[in-house]
C-alpha positions as CSV (number, residue, x, y, z in Angstrom):
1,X,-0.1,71.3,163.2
2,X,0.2,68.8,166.1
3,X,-1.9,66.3,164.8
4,X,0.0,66.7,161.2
5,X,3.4,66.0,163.2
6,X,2.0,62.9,164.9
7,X,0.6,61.1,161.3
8,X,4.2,62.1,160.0
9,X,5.7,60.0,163.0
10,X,3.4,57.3,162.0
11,X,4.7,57.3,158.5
12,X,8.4,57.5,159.1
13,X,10.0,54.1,159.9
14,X,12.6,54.6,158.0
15,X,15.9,53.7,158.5
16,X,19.2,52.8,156.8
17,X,21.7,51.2,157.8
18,X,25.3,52.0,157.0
19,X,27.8,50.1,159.7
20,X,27.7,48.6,163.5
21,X,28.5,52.0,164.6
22,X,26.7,54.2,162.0
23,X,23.4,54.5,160.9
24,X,21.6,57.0,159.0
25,X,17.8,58.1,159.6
26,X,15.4,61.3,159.1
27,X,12.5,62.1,161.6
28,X,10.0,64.8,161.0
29,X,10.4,68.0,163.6
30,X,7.4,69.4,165.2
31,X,7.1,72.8,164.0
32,X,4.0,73.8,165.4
33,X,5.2,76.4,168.0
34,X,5.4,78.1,164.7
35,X,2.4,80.3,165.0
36,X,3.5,82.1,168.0
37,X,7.0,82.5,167.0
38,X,8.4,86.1,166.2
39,X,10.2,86.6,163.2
40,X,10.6,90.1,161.8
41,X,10.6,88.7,158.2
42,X,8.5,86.3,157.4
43,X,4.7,86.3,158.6
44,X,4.9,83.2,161.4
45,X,0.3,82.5,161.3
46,X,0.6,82.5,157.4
47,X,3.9,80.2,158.0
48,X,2.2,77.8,160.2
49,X,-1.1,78.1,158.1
50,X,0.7,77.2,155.2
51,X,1.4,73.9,156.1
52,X,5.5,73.4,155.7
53,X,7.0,70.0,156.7
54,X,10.1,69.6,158.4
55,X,12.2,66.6,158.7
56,X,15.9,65.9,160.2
57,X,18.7,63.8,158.6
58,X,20.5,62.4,161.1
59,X,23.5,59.7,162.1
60,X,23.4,57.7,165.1
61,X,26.9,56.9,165.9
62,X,27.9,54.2,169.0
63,X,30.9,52.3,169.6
64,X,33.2,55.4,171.0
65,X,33.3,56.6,167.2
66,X,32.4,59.9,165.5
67,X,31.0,60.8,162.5
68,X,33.0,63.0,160.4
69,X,31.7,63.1,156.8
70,X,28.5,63.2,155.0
71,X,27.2,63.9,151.2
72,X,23.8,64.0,150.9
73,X,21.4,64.4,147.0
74,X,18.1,65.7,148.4
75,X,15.4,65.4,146.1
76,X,11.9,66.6,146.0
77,X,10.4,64.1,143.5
78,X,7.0,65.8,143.2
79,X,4.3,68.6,144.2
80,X,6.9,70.6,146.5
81,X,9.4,72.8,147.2
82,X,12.1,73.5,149.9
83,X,12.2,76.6,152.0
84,X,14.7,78.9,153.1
85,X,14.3,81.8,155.1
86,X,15.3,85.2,153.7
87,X,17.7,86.1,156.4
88,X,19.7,82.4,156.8
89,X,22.4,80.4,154.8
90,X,23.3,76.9,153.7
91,X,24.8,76.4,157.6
92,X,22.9,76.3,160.6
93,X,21.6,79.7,162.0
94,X,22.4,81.4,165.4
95,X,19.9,81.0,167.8
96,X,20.6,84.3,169.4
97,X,19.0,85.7,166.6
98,X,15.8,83.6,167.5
99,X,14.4,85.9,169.1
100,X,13.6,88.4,166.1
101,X,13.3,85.5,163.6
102,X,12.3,82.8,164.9
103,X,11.2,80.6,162.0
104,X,14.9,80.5,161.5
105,X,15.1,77.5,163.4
106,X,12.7,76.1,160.1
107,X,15.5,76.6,157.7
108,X,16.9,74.3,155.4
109,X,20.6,74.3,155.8
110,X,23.4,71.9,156.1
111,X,25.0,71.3,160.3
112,X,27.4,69.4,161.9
113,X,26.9,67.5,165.5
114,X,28.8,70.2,167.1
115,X,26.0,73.1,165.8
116,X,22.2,73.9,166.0
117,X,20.0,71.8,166.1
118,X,22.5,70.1,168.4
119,X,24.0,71.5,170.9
120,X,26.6,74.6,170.1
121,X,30.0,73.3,171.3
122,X,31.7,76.4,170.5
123,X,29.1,79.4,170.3
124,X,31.9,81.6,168.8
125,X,33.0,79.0,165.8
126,X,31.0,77.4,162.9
127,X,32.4,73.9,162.8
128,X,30.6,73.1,159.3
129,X,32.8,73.0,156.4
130,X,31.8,72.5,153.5
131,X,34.1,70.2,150.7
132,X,35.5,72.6,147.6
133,X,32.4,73.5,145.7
134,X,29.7,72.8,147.5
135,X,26.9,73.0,148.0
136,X,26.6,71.2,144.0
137,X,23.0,72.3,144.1
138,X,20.6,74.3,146.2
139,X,17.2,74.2,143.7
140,X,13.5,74.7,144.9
141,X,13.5,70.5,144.7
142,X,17.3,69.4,145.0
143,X,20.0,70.5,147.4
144,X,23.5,68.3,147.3
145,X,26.6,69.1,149.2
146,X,28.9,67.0,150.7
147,X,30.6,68.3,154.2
148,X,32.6,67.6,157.5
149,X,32.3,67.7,160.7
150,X,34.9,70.2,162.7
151,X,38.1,68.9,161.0
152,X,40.2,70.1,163.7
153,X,38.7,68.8,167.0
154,X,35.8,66.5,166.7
155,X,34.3,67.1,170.2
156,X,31.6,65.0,169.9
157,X,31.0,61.1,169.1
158,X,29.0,58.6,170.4
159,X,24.8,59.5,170.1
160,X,22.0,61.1,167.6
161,X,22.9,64.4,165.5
162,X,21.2,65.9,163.3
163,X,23.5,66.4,160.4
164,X,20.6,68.8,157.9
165,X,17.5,69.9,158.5
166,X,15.4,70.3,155.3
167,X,11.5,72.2,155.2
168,X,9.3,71.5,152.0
169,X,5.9,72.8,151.5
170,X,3.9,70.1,149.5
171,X,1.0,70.8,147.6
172,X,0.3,67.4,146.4
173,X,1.6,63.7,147.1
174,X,5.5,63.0,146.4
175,X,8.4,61.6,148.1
176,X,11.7,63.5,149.8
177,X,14.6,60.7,148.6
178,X,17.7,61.6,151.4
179,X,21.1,59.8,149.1
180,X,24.6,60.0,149.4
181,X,27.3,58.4,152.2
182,X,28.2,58.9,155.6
183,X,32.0,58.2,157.0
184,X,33.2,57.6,160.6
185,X,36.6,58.0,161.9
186,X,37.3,54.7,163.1
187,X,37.0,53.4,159.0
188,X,38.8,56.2,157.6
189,X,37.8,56.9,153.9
190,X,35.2,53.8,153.5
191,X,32.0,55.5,152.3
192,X,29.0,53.8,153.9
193,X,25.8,54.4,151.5
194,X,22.0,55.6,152.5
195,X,18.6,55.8,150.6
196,X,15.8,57.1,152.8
197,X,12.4,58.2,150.8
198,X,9.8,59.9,152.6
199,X,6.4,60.1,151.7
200,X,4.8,63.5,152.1
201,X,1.0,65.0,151.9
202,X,-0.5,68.2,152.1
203,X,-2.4,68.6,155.0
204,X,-6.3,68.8,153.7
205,X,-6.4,72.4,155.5
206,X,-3.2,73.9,153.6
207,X,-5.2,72.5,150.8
208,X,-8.2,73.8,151.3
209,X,-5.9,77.7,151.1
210,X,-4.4,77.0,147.7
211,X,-7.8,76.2,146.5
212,X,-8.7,80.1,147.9
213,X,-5.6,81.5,146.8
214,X,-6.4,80.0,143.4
215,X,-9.8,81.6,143.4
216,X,-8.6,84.7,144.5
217,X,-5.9,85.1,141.7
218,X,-8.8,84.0,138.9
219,X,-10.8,86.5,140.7
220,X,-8.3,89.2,140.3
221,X,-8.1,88.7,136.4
């Protein structure tokens, strides 16, 4: 898992620029603690064997400014599928609940700078808010919402937040395309576009399981 995280690093240079004080990126998260996590609803080995992918869209915001809006068309173009686990939402989870389901923290969900992954400025409040009708779409290859930081009291400016975390579990070659805008309050309403695509591969050994399980099923029959 750790050497999978590493040749993802090596892959992902990616990054678009929206503004001098905003710019827009995704970096892949190491998930390979995965194995020894416990969750009480989803089998962490088969998890980690599996070989999920997890990646982070993120602003980077300088210039004593803040980020306050994003919209975001995720697309899985390809040979994959997003995951969600069973017991999480379209927000971030709590991490108190870690403890019993750990591969919570792998869920693909929508945040704001002041929630998980980042760190919890009000433990008591969720401070994403999503627009009126969203999230548009949350498919096994799309997800598209658009959504706000906390409109009341923005705590938190200047820095690197993640802003969605997304896992996929590829079983061939494709690309994750990360569109949409990003706003910052010192602009007001201008919408400053992003395009990220990331390339993504199965790992040979998460291959090398589907071939089995493939067997297995034909076996079955």
């Amino acid at each position: 898992m750790l050497k999978k995280f590493l040749a993802t690093m090596s892959v992902l240079s990616c990054v678009a620029l929206a503004s001098a004080t905003i710019t827009t990126q995704v970096v892949p998260v190491d998930n390979s603690d995965a194995a020894g996590l416990t969750d009480l609803a989803v089998d962490p080995v088969a998890w980690a064997a599996a070989g999920y992918l997890t990646y982070d869209l993120q602003v980077v915001i300088s210039g004593d400014d803040s980020w306050t809006t994003a919209s975001t068309l995720a697309t899985l173009d390809a040979n994959a599928t997003y995951w969600d686990h069973p017991t999480a939402g379209n927000t971030q989870p709590d991490p108190s609940q870690f403890a019993y389901f750990g591969l919570q923290k792998y869920d693909t969900f929508w945040t704001s700078s002041e929630e998980y992954p980042n760190p919890d400025a009000d433990p008591a409040k969720n401070a994403t808010t999503f627009a009126p009708g969203s999230p548009v779409q949350v498919t096994d290859t799309v997800r598209e919402a658009e959504w706000y930081t906390d409109p009341e009291d923005p705590t938190v400016g200047d820095g690197t937040w993640t802003i969605m975390r997304v896992t996929i579990l590829p079983t061939g070659p494709g690309n994750l395309v990360f569109a949409g805008n990003v706003y910052q309050a010192s602009t007001g309403g201008e919408a400053f576009p992003y395009e990220i695509s990331v390339p993504y591969v199965p790992e040979p050994s998460s291959l090398a399981l589907l071939a089995l399980g493939g067997l297995a099923l034909i076996r079955r029959r």
